[in-house]
N, C-alpha and C positions, 0 to 999 in steps of 0.2 A: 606311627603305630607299630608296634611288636608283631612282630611274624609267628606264626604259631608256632615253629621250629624254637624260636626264643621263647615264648610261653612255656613250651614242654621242658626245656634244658634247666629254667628257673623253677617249675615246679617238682620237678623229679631231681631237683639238690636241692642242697639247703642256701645258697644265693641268696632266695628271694627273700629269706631271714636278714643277710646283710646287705638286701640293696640299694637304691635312695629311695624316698619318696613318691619319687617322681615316675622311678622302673616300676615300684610294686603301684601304684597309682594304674599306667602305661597296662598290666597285668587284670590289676581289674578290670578295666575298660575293654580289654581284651576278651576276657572272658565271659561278660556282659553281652559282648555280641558276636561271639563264633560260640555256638554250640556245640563242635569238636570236642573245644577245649575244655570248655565248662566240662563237657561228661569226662574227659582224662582226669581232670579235677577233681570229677566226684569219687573217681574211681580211684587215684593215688588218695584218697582220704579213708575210703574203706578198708584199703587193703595196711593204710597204716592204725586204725582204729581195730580190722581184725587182726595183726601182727600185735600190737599193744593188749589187746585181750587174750588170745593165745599166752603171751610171754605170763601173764595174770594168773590166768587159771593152770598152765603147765607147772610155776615153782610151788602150788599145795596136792597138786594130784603127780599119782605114778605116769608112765609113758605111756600105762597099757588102759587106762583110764581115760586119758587126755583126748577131747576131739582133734583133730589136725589140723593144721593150720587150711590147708585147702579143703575140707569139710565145712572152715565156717566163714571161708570167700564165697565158695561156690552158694551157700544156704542164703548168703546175706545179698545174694546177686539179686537183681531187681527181677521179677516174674520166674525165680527160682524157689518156691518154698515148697 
């Protein structure tokens, strides 16, 4: 089984894009039962889904317009609204 130090290194790079089967398999199983991970997991996918919407909405509005990028981490945080 993968250690959560190896979980974290694979999901905070893009590895786990090129790893075998058997690792991103090894990952799942990981994160199915340490809840650490899982929640680092959910939260490396927020923070790429609010970078990805920021980068969206920033290239049609001005700067002085644009919410910030950490206005819509913090909003999107779970018992934050």
């Amino acid at each position: 089984m993968l250690s959560c130090k190896q979980v974290a290194r694979l999901l905070s790079t893009e590895e786990l894009h090129r790893a075998s089967l058997s690792t991103r398999w090894g990952v799942r199983m990981h994160l199915w039962m340490c809840r650490h991970c899982s929640r680092f997991a959910a939260q490396i996918r927020l923070l790429g889904s609010a970078a990805r919407a920021s980068h969206r909405t920033e290239s049609g509005k001005a700067d002085a317009e644009a919410e910030t990028l950490e206005d819509r981490i913090i909003r999107r945080l779970p018992g934050r609204r």
